[in-house]
Each structure stands twice: as C-alpha cells, then as structure tokens.
N, C-alpha and C positions, 0 to 999 in steps of 0.2 A: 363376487358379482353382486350387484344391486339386487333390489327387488323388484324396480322398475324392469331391468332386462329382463330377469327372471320371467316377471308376466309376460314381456312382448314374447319371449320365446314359448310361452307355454300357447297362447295366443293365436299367433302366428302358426305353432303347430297343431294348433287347435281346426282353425280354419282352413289349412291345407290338408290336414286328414279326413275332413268333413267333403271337401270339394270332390277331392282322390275318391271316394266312397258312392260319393253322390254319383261319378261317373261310372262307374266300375259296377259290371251285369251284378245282380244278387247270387251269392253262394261263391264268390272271391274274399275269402275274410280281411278285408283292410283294415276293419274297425277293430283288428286287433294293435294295431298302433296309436288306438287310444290310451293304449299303459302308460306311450312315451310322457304324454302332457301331465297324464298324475304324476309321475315318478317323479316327476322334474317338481310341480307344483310340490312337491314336500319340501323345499329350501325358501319357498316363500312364504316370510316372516306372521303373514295374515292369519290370524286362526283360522277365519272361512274358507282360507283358499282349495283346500283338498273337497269339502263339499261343492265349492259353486263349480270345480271342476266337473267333478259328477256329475251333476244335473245339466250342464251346457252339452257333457258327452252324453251321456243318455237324450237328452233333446237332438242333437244332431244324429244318432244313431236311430231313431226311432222315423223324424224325418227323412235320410237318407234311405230310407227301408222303401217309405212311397214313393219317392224320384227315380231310384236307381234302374238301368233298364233291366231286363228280367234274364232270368240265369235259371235257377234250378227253381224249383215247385215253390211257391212259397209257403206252405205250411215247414219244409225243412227249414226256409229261410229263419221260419220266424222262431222255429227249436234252436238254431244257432247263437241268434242274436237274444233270445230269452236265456241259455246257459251262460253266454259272456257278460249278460246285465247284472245274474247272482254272482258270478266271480268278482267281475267289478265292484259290485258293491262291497260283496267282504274285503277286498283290498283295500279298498277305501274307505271302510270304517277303520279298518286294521292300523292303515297311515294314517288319519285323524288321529288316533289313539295316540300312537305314537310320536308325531307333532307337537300336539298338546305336551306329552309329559317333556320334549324335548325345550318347549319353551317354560317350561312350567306351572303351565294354564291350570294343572289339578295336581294334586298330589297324587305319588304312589302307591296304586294300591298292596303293594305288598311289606 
C-alpha cells in the first residue's frame, strides 16, 4: 500500500470516529477506536505521522467531550477520557520509538 492510501485511511477513519463519538451520549467509550487510526498510522513512511496522529485524536476527543449529548455525570466522563489520554499517549510515544528505529531516524540504543 502507498502512503497516500495509508493516510486517507487513517483519515477517513479519523473523521468517522470523531463524528460516531460526537453523536453518541458521554460514557459510551467510542473513542476507544481511536487506537485503529494510530495503529494504522505506524506503516506511514512520515516521521511525524504517529504525533500529528495524536494530537488531531486528542483535539477531536476533547471536542467531542463538549458536543456529545449527555450520558453519565461528567466528572466520570472526564476520569474516563483523562485515563485513555495517558494510555494514548504511552502508546504513542512507545510507536514513535519504534517507527523511528524502524526507518532508522536514530540509532539503537542498546
């Protein structure tokens, strides 16, 4: 696969997770299908791609938090969605890491 696919699909599933989330009452975890678009983002060639992934999910996750219509209390909401922001992030420095040595942006450190 290109990298050009690559992105429309991370994209694409970027945009359709965000919408599905936007709709959906608070305390339905959708925004656990944000993994798909990282996971995916690690075969695109781009150094940056695994960060800008992040921060586009974290800004639609954060957004979607205000839009969404209401579900459970929102201080749970916002325990939910603050525990999946730290895992997030460790996977995605974790695949950064990993990407990098895979193209060989840095050397090994061991």
């Amino acid at each position: 696969m290109s990298d050009i696919s690559i992105k429309l699909i991370v994209t694409s599933l970027l945009i359709l997770i965000f919408l599905v989330d936007a709709i959906t009452p608070l305390g339905i975890p959708v925004w656990l299908l944000y993994f798909i678009p990282l996971a995916i983002s690690y075969w695109i060639r781009w150094r940056y791609a695994i960060p800008v992934v992040f921060v586009i999910t974290i800004t639609f996750l954060i957004f979607s938090f205000f839009i969404s219509p209401p579900g459970v209390p929102v201080d749970v909401e916002i325990g939910y969605r603050s525990v999946f922001f730290f895992i997030f992030l460790l996977l995605s420095v974790l695949l950064w890491f990993f990407h990098l040595l895979q193209y060989n942006v840095v050397e090994h450190p061991f």
